[in-house]
PAVOLO-647986 format. One line per field, with one value per residue (C-alpha): x, y, z; residue number from 1; residue in one letter. Coordinates in steps of 0.25 Angstrom, whole numbers, plus 5000, padded with zeros to 4 digits. Layout:
BEGIN
c1 <- [X  ...]
c2 <- [Y  ...]
c3 <- [Z  ...]
resi <- [NUM  ...]
resn <- [a  ...]
END
This chain:
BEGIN
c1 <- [5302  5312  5327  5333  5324  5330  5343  5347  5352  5352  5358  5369  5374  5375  5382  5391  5394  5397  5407  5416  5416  5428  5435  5431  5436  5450  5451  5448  5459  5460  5449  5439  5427  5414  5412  5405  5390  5389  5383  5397  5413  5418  5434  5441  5453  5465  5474  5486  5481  5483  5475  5468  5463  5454  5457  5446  5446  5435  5437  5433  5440  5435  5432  5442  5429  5424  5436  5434  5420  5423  5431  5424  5437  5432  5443  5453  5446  5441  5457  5456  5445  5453  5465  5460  5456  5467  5476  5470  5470  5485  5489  5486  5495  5483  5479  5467  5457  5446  5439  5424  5418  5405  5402  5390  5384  5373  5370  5378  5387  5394  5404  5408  5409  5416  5428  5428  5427  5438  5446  5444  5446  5460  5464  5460  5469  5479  5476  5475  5462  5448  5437  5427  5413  5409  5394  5388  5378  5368  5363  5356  5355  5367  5378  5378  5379  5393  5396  5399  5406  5416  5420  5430  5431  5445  5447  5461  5469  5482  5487  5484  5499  5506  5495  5500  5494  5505  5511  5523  5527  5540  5547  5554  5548  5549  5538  5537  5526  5521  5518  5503  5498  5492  5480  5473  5460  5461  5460  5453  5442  5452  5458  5445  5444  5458  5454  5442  5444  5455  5448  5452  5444  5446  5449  5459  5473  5483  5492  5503  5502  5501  5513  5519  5511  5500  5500  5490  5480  5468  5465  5455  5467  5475  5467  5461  5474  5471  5474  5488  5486  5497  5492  5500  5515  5512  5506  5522  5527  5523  5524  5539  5542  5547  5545  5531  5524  5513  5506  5495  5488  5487  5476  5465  5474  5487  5499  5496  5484  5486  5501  5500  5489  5498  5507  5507  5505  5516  5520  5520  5527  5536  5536  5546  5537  5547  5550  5542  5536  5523  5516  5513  5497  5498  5507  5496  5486  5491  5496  5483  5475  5486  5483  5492  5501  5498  5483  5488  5494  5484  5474  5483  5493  5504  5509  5511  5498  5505  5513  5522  5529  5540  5552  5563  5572  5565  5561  5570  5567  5551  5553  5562  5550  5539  5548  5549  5533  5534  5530  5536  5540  5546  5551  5543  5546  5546  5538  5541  5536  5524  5507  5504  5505  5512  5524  5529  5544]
c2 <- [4393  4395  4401  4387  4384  4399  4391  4396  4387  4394  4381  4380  4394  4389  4378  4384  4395  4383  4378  4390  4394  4389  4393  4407  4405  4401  4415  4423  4433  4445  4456  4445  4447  4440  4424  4420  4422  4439  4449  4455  4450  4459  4463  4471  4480  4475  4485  4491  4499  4516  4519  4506  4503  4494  4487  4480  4470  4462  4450  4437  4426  4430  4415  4408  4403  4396  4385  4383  4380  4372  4364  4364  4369  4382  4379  4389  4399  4407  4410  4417  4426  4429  4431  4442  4449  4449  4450  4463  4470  4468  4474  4487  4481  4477  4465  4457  4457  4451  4444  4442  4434  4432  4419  4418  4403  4400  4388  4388  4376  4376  4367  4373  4387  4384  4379  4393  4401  4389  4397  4409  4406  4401  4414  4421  4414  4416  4432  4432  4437  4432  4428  4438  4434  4432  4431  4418  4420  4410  4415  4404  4407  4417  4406  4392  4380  4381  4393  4403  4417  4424  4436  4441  4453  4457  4467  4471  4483  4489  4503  4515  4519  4505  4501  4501  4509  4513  4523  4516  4511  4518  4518  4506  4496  4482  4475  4460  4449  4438  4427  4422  4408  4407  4415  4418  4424  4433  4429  4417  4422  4419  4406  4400  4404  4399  4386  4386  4388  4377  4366  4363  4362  4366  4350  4348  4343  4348  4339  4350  4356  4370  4370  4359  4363  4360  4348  4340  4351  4352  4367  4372  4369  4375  4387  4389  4391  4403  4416  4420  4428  4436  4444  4438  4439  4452  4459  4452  4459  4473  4472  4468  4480  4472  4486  4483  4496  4490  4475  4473  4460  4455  4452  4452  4463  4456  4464  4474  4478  4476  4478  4494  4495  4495  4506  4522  4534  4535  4518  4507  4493  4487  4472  4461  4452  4440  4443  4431  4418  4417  4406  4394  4395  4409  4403  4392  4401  4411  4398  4392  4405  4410  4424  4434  4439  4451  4446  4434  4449  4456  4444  4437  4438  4429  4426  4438  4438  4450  4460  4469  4482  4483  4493  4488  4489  4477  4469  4457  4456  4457  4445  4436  4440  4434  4423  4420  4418  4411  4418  4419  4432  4441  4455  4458  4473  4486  4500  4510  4524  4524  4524  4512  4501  4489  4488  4473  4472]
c3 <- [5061  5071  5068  5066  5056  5047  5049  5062  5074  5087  5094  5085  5088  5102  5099  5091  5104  5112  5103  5101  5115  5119  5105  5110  5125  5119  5116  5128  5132  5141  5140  5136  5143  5145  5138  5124  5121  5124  5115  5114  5116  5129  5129  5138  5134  5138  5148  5142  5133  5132  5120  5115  5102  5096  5083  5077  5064  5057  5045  5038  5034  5019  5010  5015  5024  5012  5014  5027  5025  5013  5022  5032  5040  5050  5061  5056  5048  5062  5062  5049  5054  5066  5058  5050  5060  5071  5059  5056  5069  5071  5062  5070  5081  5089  5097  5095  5107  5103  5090  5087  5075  5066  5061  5051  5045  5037  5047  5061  5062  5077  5075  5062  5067  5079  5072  5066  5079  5084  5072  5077  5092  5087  5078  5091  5100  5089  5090  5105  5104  5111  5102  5107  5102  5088  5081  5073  5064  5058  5045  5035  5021  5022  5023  5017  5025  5031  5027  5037  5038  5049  5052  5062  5071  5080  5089  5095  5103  5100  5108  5099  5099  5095  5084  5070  5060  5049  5056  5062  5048  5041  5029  5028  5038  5034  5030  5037  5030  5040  5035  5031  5035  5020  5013  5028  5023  5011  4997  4999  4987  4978  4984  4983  4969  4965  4973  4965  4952  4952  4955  4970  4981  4997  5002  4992  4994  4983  4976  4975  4991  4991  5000  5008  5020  5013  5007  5014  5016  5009  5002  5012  5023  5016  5012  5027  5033  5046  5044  5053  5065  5067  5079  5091  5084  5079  5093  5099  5087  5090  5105  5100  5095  5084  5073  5070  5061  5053  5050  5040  5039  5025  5021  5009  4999  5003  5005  4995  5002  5017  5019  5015  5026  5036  5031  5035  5022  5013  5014  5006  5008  4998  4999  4994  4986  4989  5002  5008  5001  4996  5002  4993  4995  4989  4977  4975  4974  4965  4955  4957  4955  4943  4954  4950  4961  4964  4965  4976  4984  4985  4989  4999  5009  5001  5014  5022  5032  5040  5035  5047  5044  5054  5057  5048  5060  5066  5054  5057  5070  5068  5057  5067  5078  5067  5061  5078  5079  5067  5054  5040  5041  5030  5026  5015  5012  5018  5020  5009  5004  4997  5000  5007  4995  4994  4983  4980  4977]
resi <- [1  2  3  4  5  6  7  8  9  10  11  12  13  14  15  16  17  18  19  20  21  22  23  24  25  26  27  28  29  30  31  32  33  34  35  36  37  38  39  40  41  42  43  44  45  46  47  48  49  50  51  52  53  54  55  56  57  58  59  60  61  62  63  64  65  66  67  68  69  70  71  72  73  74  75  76  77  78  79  80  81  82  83  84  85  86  87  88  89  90  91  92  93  94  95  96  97  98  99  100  101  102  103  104  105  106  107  108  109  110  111  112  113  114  115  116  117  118  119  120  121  122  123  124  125  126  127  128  129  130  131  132  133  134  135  136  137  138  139  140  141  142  143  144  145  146  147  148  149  150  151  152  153  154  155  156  157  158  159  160  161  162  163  164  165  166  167  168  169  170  171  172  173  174  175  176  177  178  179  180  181  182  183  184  185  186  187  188  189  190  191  192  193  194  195  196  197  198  199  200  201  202  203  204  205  206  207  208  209  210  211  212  213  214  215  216  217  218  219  220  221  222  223  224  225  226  227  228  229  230  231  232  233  234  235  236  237  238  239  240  241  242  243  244  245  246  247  248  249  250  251  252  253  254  255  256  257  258  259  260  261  262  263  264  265  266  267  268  269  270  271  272  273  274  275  276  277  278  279  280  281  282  283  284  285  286  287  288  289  290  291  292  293  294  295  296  297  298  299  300  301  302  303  304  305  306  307  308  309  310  311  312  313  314  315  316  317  318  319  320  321  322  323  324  325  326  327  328  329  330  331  332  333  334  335  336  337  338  339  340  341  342  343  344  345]
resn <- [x  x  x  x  x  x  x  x  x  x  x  x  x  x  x  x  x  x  x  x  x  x  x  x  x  x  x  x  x  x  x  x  x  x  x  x  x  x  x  x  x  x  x  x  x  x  x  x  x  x  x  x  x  x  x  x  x  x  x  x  x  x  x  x  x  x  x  x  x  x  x  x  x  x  x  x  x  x  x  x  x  x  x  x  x  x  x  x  x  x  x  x  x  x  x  x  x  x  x  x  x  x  x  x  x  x  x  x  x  x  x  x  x  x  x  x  x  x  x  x  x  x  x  x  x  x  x  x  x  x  x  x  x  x  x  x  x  x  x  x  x  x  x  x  x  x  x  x  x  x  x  x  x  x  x  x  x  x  x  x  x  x  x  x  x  x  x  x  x  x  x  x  x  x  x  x  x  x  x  x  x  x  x  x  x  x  x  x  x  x  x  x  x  x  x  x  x  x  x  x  x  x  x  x  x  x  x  x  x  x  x  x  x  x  x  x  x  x  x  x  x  x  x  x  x  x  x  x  x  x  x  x  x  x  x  x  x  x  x  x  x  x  x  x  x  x  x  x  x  x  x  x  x  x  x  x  x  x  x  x  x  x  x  x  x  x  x  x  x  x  x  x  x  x  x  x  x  x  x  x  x  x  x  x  x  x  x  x  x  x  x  x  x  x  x  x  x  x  x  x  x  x  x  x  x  x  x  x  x  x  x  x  x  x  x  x  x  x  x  x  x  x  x  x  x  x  x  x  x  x  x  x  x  x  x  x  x  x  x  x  x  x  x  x  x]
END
């Protein structure tokens, strides 16, 4: 016996490194050092910094890969896995250096994973981060035929002083809601089951679109739309001075869950329920899925993919500054008295 024979194909995890080298190239910056095919990424520190600190964050894109394998669409799902990471790590008000990623198949197909990596070169370039180095693992039995998992590892450096960490937030800061590009990679349990249970399937075109935008995509188009990186906009926000005292992604939990983790003791955050429109993906859903609302809060965005807690002194300015790097951005409530909850209104 030999490896190839126990389902593992040595030559097709060099071809595979061949085709996603230039993907990685793309995203070389400053403080890269070394090329692909190390034991370990290499980065240097960049100059600048009094009191550097490293903010590290890891994640999936959960089972919205099950689409995209059902599909057999893997071009944009790699901006997903770099989306909830970098996402993640901003909201500390620190750059993003560097990325790295594990890839694990049952049976290594190159060209099929390189259109994944191509995914996460982009959400890199996106982030302004380097694709560092990554892991692929061959694991037969473990994984069905074209089935395959990802996970996503970012690391990024604020200055100690400036970082945010609830301390800057006031009574009475307004609460600003970036707009989401669609579900981005929470919830998607439930969406499968939803499109499941009703009978569709992931290459169907609806009779009655979702939204106009959608009218001539199929389901799994519409379902795998990326995840949005907020990362660049927000870093120009903060060097600004634009009245910036807290961001939280949002994520699995929704609002409810995630919004009140960027809040000091003794706060909560009142929000307008009808302050922005709900998207009509997420009113599909909940019609299709007869999901009650608050269930459809605490497992999605509902259209607010980044939330940002700003002096109230500044808020119109900081929307005109989003609205200007085109975003949908709203005032959707403000900082109150209370212990780190999340109160609809």
């Amino acid at each position: 016996m030999d490896y190839r024979q126990a389902g593992v194909d040595i030559e097709a995890g060099r071809t595979f490194v061949e085709k996603i080298r230039d993907s990685v190239a793309r995203t070389h910056r400053l403080g890269v050092l070394g090329d692909l095919g190390g034991f370990g990424g290499c980065f240097e520190l960049p100059a600048g910094y009094r009191q550097p600190v490293l903010v590290s964050g890891t994640d999936g894109v959960g089972t919205k890969l099950k689409i995209a394998q059902s599909a057999n669409k893997h071009d944009t799902i790699g901006i997903d896995l770099v989306a909830m990471c970098v996402n993640d790590v901003l909201t500390s008000g620190a750059e993003p250096l560097f990325f790295l990623d594990y890839l694990a198949t049952g049976k290594l197909e190159p060209d099929q994973l390189a259109e994944v990596v191509k995914g996460i070169a982009d959400g890199c370039q996106m982030a302004g981060c380097a694709l560092l180095g990554g892991e692929t693992a061959e694991m037969p039995g473990f994984y069905g035929v074209g089935e395959y998992d990802a996970a996503g590892f970012c690391v990024a450096i604020a200055e100690k002083s400036e970082m945010l960490n609830g301390t800057q937030v006031n009574i009475g800061d307004v609460a600003i809601g970036l707009a989401s590009s669609g579900i981005h990679s929470n919830g998607y349990s439930l969406v499968r089951k939803i499109i499941e249970t009703k009978g569709y399937h992931w290459s169907d075109r609806l009779d009655n679109p979702i939204s106009p935008e959608t009218q001539d995509l199929t389901l799994a188009e519409i379902f795998l739309t990326p995840t949005q990186i907020y990362v660049k906009p927000v870093l120009a926000a903060l060097k600004a001075d634009l009245g910036i005292h807290g961001l939280a992604h949002i994520t699995g939990g929704g609002l409810p869950e995630n919004l009140p983790r960027c809040l000091g003791d003794g706060q909560s955050v009142e929000i307008l329920r009808h302050s922005w429109q709900i998207p009509p993906i997420f009113q599909w859903l909940q019609a299709q899925g007869e999901v009650p609302e608050l269930d459809m809060f605490n497992t999605f965005n509902m259209g607010i993919g980044m939330a940002v807690i700003v002096d109230p002194a500044k808020a119109d300015a900081a929307i005109a500054y989003f609205q200007a790097q085109g975003f949908v951005a709203n005032r959707i409530g403000q900082v109150i008295a209370g212990e780190r909850s999340l109160i609809f209104v």
